[in-house]
LOZAMAR-64135 format. One record per residue (C-alpha): y, z, x. Coordinates in steps of 0.05 Angstrom, whole numbers, plus 5000, padded with zeros to 4 digits. Layout:
N
YZX
...
//
This chain:
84
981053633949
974453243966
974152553962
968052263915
963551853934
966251173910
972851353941
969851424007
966750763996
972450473970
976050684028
970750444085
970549794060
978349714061
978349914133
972549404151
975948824122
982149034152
977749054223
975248314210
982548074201
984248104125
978147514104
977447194045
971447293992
968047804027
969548393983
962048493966
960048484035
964448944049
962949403999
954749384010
956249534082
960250134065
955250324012
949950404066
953850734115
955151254056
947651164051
946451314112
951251954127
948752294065
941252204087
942352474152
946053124121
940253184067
934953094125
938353734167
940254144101
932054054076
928954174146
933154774157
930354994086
923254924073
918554554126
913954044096
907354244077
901753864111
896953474071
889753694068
883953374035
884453953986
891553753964
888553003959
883553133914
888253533872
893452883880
889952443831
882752513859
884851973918
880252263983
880452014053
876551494078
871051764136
873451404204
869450864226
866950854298
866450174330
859349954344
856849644410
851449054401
846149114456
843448494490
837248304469
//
């Protein structure tokens, strides 16, 4: 049976304050740190599953205009000054 994701958590942040030496009042330290491990795992395996599926589509100044009629800004070139 697969373990949920709060029981993962759960479990993580038992193991770290075991690793720190069994301190007191940092239970919600704990727990945060765990929380972005879990965080951190599932981004990575969502990153690899969505790349392996569909590529991102690049962004064009056709899909701009059709995203809420934002367009890019020309690119400036710097000027020189001549000496006069």
């Amino acid at each position: 049976m697969a373990e949920t994701r709060e029981e993962w958590i759960k479990k993580r942040a038992y193991a770290l304050w075991e690793e720190e030496g069994h301190p007191t009042g940092r239970d919600s330290i704990h727990w945060e740190q765990a929380r972005h491990e879990r965080d951190a795992l599932e981004g990575t395996a969502a990153t690899s599953k969505s790349k392996e599926a569909k590529p991102r589509a690049k962004r064009t100044v056709a899909s701009a205009k059709t995203n809420g009629g934002v367009t890019p800004a020309p690119k400036r070139t710097a000027s020189r000054k001549t000496a006069s």
